[in-house]
N, C-alpha and C positions, 0 to 999 in steps of 0.2 A: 108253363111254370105256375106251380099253385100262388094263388094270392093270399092275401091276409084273411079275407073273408072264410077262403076254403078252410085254414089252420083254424080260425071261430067256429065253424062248423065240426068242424073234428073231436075240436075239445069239450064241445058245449058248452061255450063261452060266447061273450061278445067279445065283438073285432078292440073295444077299449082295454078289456081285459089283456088280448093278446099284447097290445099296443103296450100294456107298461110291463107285460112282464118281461119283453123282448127291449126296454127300456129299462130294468131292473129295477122297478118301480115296488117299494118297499109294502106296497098296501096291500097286496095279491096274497091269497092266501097258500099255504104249501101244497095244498090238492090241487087247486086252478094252477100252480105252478108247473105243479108238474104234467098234467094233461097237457098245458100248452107246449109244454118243450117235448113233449112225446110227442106230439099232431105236427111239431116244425121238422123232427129227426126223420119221421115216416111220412111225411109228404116232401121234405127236400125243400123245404120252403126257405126263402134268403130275403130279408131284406132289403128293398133300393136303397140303399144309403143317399144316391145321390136325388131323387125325387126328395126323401124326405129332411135335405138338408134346403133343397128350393120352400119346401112348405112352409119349414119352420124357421126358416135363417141359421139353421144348428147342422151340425154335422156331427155334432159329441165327440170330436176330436179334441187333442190337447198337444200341441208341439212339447219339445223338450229337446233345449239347446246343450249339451253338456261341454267340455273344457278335453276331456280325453277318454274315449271310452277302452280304450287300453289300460287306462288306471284302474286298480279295482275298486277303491273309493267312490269312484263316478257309475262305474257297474254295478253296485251295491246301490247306488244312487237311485240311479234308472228303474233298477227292477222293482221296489221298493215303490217309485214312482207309478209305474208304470201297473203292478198290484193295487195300488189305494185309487187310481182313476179306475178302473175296469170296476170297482167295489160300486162305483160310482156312474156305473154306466159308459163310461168314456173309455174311448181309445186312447195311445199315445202311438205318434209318429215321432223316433228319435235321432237329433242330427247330431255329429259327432264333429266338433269345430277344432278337433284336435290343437289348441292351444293357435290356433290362428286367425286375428281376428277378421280374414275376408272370409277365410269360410263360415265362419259365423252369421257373416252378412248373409251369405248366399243362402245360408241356411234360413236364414229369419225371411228372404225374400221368397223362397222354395215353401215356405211352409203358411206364406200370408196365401199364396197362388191359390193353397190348397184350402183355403179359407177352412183353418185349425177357429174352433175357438176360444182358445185364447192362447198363451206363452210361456211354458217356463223356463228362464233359462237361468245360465251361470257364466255371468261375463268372461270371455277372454281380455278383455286390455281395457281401459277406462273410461269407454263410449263412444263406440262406434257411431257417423251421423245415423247408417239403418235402424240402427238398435233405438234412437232417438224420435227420428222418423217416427218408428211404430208404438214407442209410448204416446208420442204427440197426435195421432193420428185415431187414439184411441184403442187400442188393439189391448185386451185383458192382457195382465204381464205378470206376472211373479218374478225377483230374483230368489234364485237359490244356490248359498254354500258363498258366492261373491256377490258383489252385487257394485252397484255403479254410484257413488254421491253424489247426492244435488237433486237424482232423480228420481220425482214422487210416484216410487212403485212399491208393493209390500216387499220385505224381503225377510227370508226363512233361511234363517243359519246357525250354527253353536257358536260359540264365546270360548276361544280356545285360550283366553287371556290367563284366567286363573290358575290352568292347567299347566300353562308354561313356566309361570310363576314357582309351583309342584316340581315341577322338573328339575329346575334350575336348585330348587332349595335341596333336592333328592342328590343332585350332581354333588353339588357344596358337597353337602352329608357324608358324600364317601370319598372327598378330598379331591375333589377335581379342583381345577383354578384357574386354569388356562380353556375355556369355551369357546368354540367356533361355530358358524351356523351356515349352513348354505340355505340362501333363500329364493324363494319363488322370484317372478317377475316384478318389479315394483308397478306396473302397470296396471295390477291385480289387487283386491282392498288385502285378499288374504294373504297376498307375498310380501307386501306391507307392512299388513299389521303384526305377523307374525317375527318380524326382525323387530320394531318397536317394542314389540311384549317381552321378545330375549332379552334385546338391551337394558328396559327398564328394572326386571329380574333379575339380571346381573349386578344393578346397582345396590341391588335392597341386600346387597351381602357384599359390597363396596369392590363390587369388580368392575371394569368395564369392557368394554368393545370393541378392539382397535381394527383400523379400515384393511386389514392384513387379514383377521379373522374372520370377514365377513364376503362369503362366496358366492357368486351371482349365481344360478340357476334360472333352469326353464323349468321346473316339476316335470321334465323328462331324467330318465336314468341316465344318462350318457354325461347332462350337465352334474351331476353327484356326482359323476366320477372324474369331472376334471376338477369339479372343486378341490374335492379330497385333493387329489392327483399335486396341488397348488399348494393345500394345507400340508401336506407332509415333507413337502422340499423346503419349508420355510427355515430359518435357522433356530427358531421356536417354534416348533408346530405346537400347535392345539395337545391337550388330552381327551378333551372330549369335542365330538361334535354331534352339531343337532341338526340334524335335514327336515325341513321345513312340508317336506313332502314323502310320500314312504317310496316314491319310484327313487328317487334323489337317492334315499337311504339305500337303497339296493345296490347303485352305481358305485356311493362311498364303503358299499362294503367290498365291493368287488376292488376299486383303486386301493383299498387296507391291504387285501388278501397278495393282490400283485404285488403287493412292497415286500411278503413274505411275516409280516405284519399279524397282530391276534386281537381280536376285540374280545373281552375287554382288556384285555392284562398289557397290551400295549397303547391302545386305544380306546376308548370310550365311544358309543353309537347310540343315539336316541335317534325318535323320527314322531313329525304331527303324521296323523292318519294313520291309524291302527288299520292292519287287513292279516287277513286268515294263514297269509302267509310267514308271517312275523315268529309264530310257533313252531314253526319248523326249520329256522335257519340256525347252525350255529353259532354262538348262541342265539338262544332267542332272546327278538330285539324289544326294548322297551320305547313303548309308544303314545301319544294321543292319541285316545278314539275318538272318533264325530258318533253321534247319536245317528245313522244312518236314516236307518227305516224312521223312527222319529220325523228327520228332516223331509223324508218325502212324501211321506203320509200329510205333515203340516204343510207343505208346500202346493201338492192335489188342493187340499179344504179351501186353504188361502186364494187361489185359482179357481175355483168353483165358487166362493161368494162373490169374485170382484165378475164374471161373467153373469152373475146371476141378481149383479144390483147393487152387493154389500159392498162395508168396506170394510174390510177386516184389516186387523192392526199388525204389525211385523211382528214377526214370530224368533225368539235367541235362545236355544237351547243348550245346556252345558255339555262342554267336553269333557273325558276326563284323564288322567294318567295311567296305564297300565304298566306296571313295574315288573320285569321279567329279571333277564339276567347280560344285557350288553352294555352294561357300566360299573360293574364291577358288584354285582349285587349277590347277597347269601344267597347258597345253593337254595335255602327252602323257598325264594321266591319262584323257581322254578315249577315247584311245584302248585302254586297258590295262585298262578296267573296267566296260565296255558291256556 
């Protein structure tokens, strides 16, 4: 097995040279760059990852706990993540706690084994002891997208406050009155916050919120569709409703479609978390977007200075409204926001 020496010698470089450009080390020039990765391709040469995590205490690994990687939100998430750490020399290993918070744990224990270092994750439920454990324990941490209160970690998320706010004035606008929300988990800061932000919205145009309108979810599809399923047997159903989540939003379109049912012209549909899928349903559904790539780009940085020493300050990125056409909106929005 060639060694690093040999790949030095091939290049005609020194073994430091190799060392950071197989470290992605910014100071190498593009000539030395590329001899080296040509002397690694034609000598077959691999790194010890594990030798050189004993020398250095590093492994340049990054965990990444996400909520559901079936969402595409979190898949946009991940990759995004998982692009700005490689930028960065780092790996990511990613666990998929699918909205439960022992596999979470398991996952935060699985990925301490493998001495990652350091965390990013995105809570499932309001603080797990593990998840606690490995703040208090010192383990580098990022939240991203949720995050936990009380507990002193950075945390990298958008502000979908205002955005809702947007929404709710856009609903008014085209004579909605009756609003419904199906919402995340209350276990969760953002299945929370985001009923808080409707309710408050609804006020500042003197509506409110009654416990009829308001539909428990998991941010899986299945709970959108019993919500809905709940909201339309009422003997006032809603005119519009707002899914908190865009998998939710798929479910309540599907429990709409089985009533025989038309969004919009019978119903109204919005959804937080805009995804690629949204332009192609019909209609297409009007959404919040999260700043994606944003959040995970800032999330990588945030996680590389708290390993590297700093302290970097929490990062709140704005969301915003994307207005299509599943609330009753002019045709030419159709065209203007595809």
């Amino acid at each position: 097995m060639a060694s690093i020496k040999d790949v030095a010698a091939e290049a005609g470089v020194s073994v430091a040279t190799v060392s950071r450009v197989l470290n992605s080390h910014p100071s190498v020039s593009p000539d030395a760059r590329a001899r080296v990765l040509s002397a690694v391709d034609a000598l077959g040469y691999r790194p010890n990852a594990v030798a050189r995590s004993l020398r250095t205490d590093q492994t340049r690994t990054l965990g990444l706990i996400i909520s559901d990687v079936l969402n595409p939100y979190f898949t946009a998430l991940a990759r995004s993540v998982e692009e700005a750490a490689r930028a960065l020399g780092y790996s990511v290993i990613i666990g998929n706690a699918d909205e439960r918070p022992e596999l979470q744990d398991h996952h935060v224990r699985t990925l301490l084994d493998r001495r990652i270092d350091g965390l990013l994750v995105s809570p499932a439920d309001g603080g797990s002891q593990q998840m606690l454990d490995a703040v208090r324990g010192g383990t580098p941490m990022v939240f991203v997208d949720r995050w936990i209160p009380g507990v002193d970690v950075p945390v990298v998320r958008a502000d979908g406050c205002p955005a809702v706010r947007e929404l709710v004035a856009h609903l008014y606008g085209l004579g909605h009155r009756k609003l419904a929300i199906i919402a995340g988990p209350a276990a969760t800061t953002t299945g929370s916050e985001r009923v808080e932000a409707f309710r408050d919205a609804l006020g500042r145009h003197g509506l409110s919120l009654p416990d009829a309108y308001i539909g428990q979810g998991d941010f899986q599809a299945d709970s959108g569709r019993r919500a809905t399923e709940w909201f339309l047997a009422l003997p006032e159903p809603p005119d519009a409703v707002f899914a908190a989540d865009n998998l939710m939003a798929l479910g309540a379109l599907d429990a709409i479609r089985a009533r025989g049912l038309r969004v919009p012209q019978d119903i109204a549909l919005a959804a937080f978390d805009d995804i690629p899928w949204f332009v192609h349903t019909d209609p297409p559904i009007t959404a919040i977007a999260q700043p994606t790539g944003d959040l995970g780009r800032a999330a990588v940085r945030a996680l590389v200075d708290v390993i590297e020493g700093r302290s970097p300050q929490s990062v709140t990125l704005p969301a915003r409204l994307v207005v299509r056409r599943s609330c009753g909106e002019p045709a030419s929005y159709q065209r203007s926001n595809l």
